[in-house]
Backbone bond lengths (Angstrom), bond angles and torsions (degrees), N, CA, C in turn:
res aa  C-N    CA-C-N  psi(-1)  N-CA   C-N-CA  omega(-1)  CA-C   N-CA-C  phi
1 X - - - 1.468 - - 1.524 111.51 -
2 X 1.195 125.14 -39.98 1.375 145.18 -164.82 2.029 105.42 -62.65
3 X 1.854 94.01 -50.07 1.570 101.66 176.37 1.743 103.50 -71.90
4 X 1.258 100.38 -14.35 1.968 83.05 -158.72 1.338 89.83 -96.81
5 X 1.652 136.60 -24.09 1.432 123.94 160.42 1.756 112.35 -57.61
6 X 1.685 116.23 -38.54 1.722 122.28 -173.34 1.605 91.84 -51.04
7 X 1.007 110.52 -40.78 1.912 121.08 -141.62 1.693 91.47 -87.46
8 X 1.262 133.54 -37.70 0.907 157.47 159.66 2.023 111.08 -34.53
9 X 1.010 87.25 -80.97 1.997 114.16 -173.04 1.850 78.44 -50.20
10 X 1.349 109.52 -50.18 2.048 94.98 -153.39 1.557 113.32 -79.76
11 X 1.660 108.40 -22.29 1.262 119.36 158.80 1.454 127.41 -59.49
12 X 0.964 109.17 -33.49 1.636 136.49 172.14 1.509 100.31 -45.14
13 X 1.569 102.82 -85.55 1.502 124.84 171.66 1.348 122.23 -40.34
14 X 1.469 119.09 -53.84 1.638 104.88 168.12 1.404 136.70 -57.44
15 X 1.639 90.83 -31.53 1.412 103.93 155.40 1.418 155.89 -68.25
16 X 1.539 87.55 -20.37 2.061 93.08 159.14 1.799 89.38 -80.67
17 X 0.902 151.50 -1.11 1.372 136.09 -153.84 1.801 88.11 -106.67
18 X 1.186 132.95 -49.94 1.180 164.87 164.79 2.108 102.95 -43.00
19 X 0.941 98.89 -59.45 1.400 118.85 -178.59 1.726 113.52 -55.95
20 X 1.754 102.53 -60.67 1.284 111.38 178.03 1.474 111.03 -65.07
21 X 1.696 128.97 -35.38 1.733 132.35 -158.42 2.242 84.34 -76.17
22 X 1.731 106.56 -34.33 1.337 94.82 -159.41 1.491 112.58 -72.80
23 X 1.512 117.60 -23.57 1.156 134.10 168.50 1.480 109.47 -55.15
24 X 1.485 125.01 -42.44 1.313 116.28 -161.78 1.791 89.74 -77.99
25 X 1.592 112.82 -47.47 2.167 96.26 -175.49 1.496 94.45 -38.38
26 X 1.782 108.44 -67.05 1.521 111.18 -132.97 1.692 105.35 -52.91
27 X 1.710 105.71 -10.66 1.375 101.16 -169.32 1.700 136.27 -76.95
28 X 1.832 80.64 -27.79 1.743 108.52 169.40 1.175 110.60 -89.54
29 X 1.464 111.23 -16.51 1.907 101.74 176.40 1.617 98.54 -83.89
30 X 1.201 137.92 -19.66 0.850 140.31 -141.17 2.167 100.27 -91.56
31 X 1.159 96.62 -50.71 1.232 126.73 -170.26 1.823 103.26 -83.67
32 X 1.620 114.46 -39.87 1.494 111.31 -166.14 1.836 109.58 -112.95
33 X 1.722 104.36 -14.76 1.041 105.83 -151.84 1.548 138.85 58.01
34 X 1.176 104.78 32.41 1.665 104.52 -175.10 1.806 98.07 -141.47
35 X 1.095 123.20 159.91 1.593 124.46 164.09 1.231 125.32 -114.26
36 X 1.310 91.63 107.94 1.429 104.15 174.93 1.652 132.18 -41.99
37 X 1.197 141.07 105.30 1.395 153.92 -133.20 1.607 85.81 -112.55
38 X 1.290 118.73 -50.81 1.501 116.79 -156.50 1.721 95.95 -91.21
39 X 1.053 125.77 55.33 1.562 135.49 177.58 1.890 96.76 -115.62
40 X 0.668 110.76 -41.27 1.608 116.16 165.29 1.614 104.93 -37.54
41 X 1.611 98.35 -64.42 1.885 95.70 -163.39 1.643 104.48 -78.41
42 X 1.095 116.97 -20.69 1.573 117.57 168.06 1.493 109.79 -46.08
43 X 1.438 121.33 -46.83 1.374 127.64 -136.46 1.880 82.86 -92.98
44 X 1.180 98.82 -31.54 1.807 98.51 -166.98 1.872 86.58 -73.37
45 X 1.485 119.95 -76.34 1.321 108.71 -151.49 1.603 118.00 -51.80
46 X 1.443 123.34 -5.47 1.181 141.18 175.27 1.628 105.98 -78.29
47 X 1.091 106.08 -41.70 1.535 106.74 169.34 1.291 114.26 -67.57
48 X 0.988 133.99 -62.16 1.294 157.27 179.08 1.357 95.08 -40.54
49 X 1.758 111.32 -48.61 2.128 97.25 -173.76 1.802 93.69 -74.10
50 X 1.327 122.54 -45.88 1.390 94.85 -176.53 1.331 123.93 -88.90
51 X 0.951 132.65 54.70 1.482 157.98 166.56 1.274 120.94 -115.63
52 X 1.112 107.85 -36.36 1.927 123.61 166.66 1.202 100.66 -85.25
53 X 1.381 131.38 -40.79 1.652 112.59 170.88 1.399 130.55 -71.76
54 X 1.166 91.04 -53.29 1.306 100.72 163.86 1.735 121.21 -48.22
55 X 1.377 110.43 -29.99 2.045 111.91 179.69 1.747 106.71 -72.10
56 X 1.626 92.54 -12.56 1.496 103.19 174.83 1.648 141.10 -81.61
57 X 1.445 90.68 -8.32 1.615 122.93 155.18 1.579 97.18 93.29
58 X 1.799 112.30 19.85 1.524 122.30 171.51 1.623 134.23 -55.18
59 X 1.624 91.63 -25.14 1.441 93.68 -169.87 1.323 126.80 109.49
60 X 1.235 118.32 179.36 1.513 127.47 171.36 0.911 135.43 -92.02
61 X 1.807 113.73 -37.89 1.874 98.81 150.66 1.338 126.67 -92.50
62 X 1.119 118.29 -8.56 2.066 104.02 160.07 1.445 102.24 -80.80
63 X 1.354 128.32 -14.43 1.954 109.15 174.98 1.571 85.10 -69.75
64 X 1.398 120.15 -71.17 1.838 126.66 -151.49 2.350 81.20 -50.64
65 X 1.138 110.76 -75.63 2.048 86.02 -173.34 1.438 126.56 -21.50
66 X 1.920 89.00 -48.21 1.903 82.93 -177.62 1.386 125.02 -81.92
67 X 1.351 110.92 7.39 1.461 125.88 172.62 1.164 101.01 -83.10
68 X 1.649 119.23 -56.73 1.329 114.18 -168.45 1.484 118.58 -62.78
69 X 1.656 94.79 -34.50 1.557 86.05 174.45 1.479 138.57 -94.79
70 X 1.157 98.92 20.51 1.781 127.10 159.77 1.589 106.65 -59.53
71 X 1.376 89.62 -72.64 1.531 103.09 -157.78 1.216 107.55 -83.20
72 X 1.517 144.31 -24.58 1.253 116.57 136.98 1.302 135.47 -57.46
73 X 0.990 123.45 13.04 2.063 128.43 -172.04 1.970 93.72 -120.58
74 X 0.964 79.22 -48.88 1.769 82.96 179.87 1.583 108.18 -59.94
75 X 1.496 110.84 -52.11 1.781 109.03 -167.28 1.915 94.26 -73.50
76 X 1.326 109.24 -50.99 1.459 102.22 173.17 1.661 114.65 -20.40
77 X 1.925 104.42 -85.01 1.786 104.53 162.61 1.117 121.28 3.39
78 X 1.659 114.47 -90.05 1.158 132.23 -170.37 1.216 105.56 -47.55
79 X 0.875 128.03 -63.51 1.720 124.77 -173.66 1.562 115.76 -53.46
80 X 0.992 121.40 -68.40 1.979 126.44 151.52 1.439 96.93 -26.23
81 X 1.439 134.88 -91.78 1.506 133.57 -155.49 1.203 119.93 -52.66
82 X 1.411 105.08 -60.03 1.928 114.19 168.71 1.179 144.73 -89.70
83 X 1.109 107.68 -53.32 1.423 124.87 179.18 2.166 107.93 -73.90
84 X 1.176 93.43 -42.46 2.037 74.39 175.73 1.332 98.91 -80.81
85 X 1.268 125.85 -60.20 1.643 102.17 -167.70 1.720 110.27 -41.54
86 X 1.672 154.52 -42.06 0.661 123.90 -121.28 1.670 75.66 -117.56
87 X 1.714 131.14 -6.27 1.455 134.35 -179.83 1.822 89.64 -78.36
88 X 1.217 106.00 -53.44 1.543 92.74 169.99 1.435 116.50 -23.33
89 X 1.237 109.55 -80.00 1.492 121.71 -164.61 1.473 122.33 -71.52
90 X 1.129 106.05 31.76 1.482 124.31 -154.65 1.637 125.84 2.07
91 X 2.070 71.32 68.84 1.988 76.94 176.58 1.888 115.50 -65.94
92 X 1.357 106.85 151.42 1.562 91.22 176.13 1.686 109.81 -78.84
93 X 1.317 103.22 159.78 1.090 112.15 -173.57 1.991 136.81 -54.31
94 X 1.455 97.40 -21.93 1.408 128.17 161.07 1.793 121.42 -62.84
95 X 1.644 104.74 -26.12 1.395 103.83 160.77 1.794 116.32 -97.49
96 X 1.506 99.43 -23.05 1.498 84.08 161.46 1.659 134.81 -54.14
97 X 1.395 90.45 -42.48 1.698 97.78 -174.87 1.711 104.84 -86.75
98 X 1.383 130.04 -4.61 1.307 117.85 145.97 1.580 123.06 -82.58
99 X 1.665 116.78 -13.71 1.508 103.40 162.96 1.346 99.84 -57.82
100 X 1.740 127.52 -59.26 1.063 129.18 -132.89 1.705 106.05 -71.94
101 X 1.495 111.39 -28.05 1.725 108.07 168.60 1.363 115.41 -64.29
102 X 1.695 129.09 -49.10 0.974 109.57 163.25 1.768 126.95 -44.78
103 X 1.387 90.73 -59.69 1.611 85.39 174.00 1.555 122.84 -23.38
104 X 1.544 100.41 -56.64 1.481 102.36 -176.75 1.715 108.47 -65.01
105 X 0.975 132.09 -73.22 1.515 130.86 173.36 1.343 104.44 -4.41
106 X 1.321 113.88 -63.11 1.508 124.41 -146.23 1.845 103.55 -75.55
107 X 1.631 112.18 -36.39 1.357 99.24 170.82 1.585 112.69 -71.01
108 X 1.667 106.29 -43.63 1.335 103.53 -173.37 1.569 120.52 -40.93
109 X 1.695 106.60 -45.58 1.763 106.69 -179.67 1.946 121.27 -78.23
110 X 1.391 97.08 -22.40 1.617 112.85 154.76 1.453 110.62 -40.67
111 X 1.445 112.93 -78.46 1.620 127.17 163.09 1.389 95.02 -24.06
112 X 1.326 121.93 -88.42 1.800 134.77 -154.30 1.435 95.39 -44.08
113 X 1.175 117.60 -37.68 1.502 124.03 -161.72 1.304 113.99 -60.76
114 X 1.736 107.55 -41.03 1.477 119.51 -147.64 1.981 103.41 -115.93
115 X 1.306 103.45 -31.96 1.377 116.62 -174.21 1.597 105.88 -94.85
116 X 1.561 106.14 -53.03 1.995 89.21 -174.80 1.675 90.45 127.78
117 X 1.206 145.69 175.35 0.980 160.89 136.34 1.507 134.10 -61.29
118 X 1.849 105.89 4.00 1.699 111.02 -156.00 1.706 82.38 -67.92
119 X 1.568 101.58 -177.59 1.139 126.99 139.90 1.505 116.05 -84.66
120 X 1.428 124.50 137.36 1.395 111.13 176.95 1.860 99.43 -135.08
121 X 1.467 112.82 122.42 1.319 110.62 158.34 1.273 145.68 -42.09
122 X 1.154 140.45 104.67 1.437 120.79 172.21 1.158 113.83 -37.03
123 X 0.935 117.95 126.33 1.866 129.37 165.30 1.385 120.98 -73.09
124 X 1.497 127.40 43.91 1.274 128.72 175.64 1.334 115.85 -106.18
125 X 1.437 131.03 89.93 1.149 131.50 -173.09 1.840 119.46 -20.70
126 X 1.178 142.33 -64.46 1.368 150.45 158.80 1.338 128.82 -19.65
127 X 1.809 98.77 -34.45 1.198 94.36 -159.12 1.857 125.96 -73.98
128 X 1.921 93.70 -2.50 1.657 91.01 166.93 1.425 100.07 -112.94
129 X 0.963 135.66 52.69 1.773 145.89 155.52 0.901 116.13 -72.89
130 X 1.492 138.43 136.16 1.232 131.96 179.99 1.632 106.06 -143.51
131 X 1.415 109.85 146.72 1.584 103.73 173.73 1.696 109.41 -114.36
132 X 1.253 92.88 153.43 1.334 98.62 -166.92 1.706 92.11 -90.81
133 X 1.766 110.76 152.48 1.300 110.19 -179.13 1.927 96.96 -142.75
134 X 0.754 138.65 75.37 1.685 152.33 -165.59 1.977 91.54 54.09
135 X 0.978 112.78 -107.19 1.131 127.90 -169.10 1.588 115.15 -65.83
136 X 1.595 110.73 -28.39 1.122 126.99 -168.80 1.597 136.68 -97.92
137 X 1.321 127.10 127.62 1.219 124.50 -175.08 1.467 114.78 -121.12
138 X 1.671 90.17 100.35 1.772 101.55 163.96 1.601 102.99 -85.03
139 X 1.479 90.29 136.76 2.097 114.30 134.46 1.167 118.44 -58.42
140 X 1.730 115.26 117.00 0.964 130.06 154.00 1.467 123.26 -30.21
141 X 1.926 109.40 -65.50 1.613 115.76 140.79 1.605 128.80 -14.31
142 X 1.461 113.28 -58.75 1.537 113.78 168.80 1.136 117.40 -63.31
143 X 1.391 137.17 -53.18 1.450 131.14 -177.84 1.437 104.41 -59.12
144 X 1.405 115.11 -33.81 2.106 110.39 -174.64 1.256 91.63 -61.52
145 X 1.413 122.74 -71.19 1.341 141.10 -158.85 1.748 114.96 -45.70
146 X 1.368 103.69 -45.42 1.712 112.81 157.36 1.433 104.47 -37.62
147 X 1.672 97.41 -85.14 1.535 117.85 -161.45 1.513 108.89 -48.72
148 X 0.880 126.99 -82.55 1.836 130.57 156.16 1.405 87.77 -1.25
149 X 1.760 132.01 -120.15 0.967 152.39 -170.72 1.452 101.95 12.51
150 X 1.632 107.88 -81.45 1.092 145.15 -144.47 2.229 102.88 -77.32
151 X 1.676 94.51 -18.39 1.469 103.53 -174.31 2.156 89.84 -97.24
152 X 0.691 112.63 -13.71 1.476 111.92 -154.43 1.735 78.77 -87.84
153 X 1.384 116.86 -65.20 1.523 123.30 -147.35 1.698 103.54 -73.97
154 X 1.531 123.02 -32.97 1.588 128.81 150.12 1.819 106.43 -34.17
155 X 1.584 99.52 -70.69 1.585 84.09 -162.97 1.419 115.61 -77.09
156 X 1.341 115.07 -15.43 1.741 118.04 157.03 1.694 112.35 -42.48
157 X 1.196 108.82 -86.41 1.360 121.80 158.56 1.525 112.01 -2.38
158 X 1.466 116.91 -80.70 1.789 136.61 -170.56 1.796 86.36 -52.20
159 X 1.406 134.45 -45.18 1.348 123.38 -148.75 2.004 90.52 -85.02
160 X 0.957 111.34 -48.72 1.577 113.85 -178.40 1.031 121.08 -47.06
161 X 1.455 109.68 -30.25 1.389 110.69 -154.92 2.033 107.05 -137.56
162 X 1.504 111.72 0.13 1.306 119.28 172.48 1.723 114.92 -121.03
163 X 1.655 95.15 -5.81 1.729 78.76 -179.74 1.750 109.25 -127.25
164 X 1.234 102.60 169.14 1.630 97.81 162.44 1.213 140.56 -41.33
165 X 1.512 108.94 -51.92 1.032 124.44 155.86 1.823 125.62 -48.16
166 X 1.140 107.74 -33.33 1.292 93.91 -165.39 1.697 98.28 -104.63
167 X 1.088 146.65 -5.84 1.496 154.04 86.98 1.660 113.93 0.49
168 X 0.636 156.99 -11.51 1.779 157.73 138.51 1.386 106.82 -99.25
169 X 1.564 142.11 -6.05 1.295 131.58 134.73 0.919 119.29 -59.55
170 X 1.483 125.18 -67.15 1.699 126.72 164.40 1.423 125.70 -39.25
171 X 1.437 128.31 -37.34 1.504 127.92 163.30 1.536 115.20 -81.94
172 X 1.011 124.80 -2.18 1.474 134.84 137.55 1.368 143.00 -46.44
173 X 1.502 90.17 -53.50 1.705 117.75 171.21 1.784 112.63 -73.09
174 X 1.772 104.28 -13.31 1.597 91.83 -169.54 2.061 100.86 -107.02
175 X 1.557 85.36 -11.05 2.093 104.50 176.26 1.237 104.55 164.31
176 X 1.287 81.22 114.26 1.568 103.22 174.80 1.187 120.48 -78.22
177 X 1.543 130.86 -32.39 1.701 139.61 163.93 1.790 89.11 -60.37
178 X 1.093 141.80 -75.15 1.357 141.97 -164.26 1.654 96.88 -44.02
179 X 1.185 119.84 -60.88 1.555 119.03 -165.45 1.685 109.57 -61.75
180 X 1.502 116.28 -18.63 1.201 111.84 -175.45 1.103 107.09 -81.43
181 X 1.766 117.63 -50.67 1.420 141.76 172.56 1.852 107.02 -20.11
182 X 1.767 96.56 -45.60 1.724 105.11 -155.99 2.289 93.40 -100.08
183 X 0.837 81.85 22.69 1.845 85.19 166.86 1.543 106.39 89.94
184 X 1.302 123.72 -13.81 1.677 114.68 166.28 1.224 127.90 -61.94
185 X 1.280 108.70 140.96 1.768 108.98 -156.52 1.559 77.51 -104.65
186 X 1.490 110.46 123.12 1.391 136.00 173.47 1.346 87.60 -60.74
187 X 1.977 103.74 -90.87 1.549 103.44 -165.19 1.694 126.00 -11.97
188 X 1.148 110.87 -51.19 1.700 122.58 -173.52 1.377 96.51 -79.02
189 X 1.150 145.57 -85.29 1.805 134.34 175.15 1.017 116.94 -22.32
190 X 1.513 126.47 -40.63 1.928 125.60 167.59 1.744 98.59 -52.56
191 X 1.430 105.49 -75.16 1.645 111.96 -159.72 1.515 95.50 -62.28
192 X 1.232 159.88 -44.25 1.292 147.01 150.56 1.360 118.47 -25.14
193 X 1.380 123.85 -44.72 1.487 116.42 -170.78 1.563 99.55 -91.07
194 X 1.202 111.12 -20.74 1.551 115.53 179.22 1.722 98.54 -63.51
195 X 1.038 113.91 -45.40 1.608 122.14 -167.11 1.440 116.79 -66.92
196 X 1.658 94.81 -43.49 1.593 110.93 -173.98 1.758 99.86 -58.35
197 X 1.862 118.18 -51.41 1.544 116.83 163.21 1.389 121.06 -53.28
198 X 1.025 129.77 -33.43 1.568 125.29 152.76 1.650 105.01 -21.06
199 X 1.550 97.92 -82.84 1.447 138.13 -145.56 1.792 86.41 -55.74
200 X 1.176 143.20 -21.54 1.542 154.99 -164.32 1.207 90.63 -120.08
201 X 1.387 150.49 -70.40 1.264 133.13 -168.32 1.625 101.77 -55.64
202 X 1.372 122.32 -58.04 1.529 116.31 -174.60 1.523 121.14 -31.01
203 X 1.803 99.19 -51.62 1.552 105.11 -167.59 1.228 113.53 -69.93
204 X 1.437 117.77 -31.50 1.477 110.69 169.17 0.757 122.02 -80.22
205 X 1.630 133.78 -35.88 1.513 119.31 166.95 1.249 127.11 -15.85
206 X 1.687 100.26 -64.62 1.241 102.98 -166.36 1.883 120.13 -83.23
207 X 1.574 104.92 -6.58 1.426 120.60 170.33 1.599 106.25 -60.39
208 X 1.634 114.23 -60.40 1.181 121.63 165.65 1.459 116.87 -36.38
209 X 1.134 112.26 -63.78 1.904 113.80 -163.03 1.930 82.54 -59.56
210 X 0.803 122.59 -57.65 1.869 120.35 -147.80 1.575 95.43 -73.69
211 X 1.408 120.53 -3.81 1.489 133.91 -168.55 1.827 95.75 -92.37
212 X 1.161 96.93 -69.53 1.052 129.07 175.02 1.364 148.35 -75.78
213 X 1.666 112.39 -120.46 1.618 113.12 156.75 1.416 89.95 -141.81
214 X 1.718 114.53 -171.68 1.036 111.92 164.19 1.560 111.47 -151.03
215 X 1.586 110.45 117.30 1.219 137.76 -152.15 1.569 104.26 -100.12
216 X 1.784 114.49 173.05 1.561 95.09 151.96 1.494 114.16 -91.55
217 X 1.486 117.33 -4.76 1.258 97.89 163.17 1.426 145.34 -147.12
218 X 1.527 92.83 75.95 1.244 132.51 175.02 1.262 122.82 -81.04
219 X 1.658 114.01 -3.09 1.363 120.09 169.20 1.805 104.01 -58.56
220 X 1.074 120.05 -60.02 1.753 124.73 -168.66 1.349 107.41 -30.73
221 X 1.928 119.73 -2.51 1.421 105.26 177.52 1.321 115.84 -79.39
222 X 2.043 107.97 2.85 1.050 103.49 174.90 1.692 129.18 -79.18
223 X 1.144 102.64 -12.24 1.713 118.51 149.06 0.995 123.08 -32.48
224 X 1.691 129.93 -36.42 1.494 131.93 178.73 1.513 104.44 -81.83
225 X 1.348 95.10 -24.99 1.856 88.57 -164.41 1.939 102.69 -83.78
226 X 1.270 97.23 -29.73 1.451 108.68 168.18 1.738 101.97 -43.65
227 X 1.537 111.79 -75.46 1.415 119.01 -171.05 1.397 118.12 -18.15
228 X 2.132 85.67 -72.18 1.676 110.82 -178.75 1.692 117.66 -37.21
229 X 1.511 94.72 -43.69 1.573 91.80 170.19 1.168 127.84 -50.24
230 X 1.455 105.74 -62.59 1.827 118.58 -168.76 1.237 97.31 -72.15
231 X 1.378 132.39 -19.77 1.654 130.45 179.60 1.898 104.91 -70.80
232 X 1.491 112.45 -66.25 1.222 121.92 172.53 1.949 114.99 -50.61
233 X 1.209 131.81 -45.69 1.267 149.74 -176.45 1.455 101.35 123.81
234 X 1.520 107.00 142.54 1.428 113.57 -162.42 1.769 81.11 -104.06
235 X 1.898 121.06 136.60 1.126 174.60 -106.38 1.206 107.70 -8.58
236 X 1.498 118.58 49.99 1.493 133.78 154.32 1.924 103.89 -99.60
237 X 1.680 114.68 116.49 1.454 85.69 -171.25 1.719 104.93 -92.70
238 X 1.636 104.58 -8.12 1.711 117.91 173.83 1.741 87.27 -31.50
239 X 1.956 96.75 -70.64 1.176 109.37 -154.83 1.443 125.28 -51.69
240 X 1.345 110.29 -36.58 1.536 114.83 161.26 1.438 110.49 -46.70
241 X 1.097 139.34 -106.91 1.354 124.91 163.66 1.287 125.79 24.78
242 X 1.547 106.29 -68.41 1.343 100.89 -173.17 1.472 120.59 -51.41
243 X 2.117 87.25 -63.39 1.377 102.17 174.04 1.976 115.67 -39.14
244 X 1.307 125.13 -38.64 1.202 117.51 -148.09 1.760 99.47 -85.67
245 X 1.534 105.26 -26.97 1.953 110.10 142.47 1.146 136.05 -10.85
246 X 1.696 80.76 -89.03 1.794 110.74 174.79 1.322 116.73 -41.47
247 X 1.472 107.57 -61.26 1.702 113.88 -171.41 1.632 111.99 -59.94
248 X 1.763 111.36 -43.26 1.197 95.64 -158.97 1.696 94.12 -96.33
249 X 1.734 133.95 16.66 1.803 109.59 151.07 1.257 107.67 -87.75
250 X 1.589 122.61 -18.14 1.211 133.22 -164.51 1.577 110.44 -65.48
251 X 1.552 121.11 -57.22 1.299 138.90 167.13 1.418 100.56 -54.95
252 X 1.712 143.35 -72.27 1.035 125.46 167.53 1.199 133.96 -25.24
253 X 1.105 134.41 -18.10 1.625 132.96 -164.76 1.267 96.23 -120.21
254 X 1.544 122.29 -49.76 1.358 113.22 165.43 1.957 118.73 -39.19
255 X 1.502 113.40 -56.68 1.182 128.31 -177.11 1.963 103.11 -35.10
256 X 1.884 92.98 -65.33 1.323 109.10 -168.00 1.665 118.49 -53.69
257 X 1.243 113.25 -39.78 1.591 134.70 -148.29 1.740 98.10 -104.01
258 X 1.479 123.93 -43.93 1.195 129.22 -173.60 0.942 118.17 -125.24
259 X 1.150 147.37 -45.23 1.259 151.14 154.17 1.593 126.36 167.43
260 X 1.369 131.20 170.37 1.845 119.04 -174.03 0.967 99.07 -80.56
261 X 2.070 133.54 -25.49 1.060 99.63 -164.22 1.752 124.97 -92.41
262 X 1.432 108.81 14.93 1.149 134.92 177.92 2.099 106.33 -83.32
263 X 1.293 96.76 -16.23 1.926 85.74 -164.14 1.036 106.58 -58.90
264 X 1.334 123.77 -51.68 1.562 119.41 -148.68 1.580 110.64 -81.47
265 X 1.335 109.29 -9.40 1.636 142.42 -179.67 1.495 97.80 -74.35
266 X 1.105 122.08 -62.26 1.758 127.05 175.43 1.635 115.86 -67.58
267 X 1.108 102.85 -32.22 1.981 96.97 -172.02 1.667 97.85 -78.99
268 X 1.996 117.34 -40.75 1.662 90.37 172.63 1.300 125.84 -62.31
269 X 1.306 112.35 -19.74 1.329 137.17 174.85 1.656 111.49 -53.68
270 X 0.832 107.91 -85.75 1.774 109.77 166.09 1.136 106.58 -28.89
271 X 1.808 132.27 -51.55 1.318 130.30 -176.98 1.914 123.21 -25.86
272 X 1.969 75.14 -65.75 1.414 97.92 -167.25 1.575 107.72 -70.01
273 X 1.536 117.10 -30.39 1.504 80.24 174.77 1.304 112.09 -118.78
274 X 1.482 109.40 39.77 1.540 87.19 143.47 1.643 109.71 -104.03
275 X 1.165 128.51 -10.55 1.199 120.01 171.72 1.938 119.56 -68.62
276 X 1.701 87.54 -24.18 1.594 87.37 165.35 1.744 135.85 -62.26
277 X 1.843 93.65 -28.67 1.545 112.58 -175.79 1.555 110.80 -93.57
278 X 1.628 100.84 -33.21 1.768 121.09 -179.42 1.526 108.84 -119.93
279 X 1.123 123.07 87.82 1.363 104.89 172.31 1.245 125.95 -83.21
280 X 1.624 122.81 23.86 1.183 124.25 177.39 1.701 108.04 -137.90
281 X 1.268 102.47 11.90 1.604 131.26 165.23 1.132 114.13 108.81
282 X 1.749 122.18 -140.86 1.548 111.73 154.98 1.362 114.56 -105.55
283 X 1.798 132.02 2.23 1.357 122.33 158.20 1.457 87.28 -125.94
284 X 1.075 142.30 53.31 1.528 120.94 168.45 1.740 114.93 -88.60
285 X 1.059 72.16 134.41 2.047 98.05 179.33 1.522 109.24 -81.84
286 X 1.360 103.74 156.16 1.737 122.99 161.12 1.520 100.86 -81.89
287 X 1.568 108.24 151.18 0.856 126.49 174.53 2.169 115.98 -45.89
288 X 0.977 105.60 -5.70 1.863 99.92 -164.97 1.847 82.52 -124.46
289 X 1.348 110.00 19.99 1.837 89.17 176.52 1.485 89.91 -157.58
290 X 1.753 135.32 64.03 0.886 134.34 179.99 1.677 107.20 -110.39
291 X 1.755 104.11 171.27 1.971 101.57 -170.34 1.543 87.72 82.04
């Protein structure tokens, strides 16, 4: 009982981590219809800024700022450089998401280029702390990584759905020619939602590195958040969430019970059949009832 509560608590934790990266796709698919590919290299160079701050003996909330403000400055870029010029020209959406893999490649080997291939620790003293609970040993890391997660996707949530602003994202997500038509300035709702995925790639970045290590290519954890999406329904962000749950107790228990080299074997697995039973996930929306 003791391992299947341990196995439990860490599934938990990967999963707000999982939850928040799935929120940031479901948010640009949600709004652009396309999936963002280059959300991977966001999540690394965000690590990477709080990893340099942090080697600087800064701490934990100026590393988590300079994370955040990576990956909002970085996804901003991208959106200005690639992605509007080619919505201009009404590229179809199938060459967006092949800019956006290159995109990703191209930071990832930038990284390789400039950093090396090591593994490098976060340098946050805590992050191998553990408290003892009778039988049980939480990460300090896991309880942040919860709480964080779980504080980020609340006030996400409150902004979507309590302000003006986040009300002309959502009438965005259901037509974007209509929302412009009715006085919403597209341009600014794109680079906002671009920012808001920043603002989710940042926090995990640096959840990951202090979880983990932090590599140049440690972006591919954006693969899980991919899943969580298409698992939950992709531009449902409830559903992200859910999915980003599911996958990460699901992979935990797999890890614990059968083995690691089985995880990544079970989560496409889960993919396919729930897309076999749900092909629009387990909250996925039609296009005219998305958010």
């Amino acid at each position: 009982m003791a391992f299947f509560l341990q196995q439990l608590i860490t599934g938990v934790s990967i999963g707000g981590i999982y939850a928040l990266l799935a929120v940031g796709f479901a948010l640009i698919y949600s709004v652009f219809s396309f999936t963002n590919f280059a959300f991977g290299g966001v999540i690394m160079v965000s690590a990477f800024s709080g990893y340099l701050t942090a080697s600087l003996g800064l701490g934990l909330f100026p590393s988590l700022a300079a994370s955040v403000t990576a990956g909002v400055a970085i996804s901003v870029v991208i959106e200005l450089t690639a992605y509007r010029p080619m919505r201009r020209q009404g590229a179809s959406r199938l060459f967006l998401m092949i800019s956006a893999m290159g995109i990703n490649i191209f930071i990832e080997n930038m990284a390789l280029r400039i950093f090396g291939a090591n593994l490098r620790p976060m340098p946050i003293g805590f992050s191998v702390t553990t408290i003892s609970l009778s039988a049980l040993k939480v990460g300090i890391v896991d309880i942040l990584t919860l709480i964080t997660s779980c504080a980020a996707l609340i006030i996400l949530w409150w902004f979507l759905y309590k302000t003006r602003t986040g009300i002309s994202i959502r009438a965005c997500a259901i037509d974007t020619s209509t929302s412009g038509l009715m006085g919403i300035k597209v341009n600014g709702v794109s680079l906002l939602v671009f920012a808001i995925s920043g603002v989710t790639a940042g926090i995990s970045g640096l959840l990951i590195g202090m979880k983990y290590t932090v590599y140049p290519a440690m972006g591919a954890i954006s693969n899980k958040a991919f899943i969580s999406s298409v698992i939950g329904g992709l531009g449902s962000l409830p559903g992200a969430v859910i999915g980003g749950f599911v996958l990460g107790i699901l992979e935990t228990f797999v890890s614990g019970y059968i083995s690691v080299s089985y995880r990544d074997l079970f989560s496409y697995l889960i993919m396919i059949i729930v897309l076999m039973f749900m092909p629009n996930g387990i909250l996925g929306k039609g296009n005219q009832d998305k958010l």
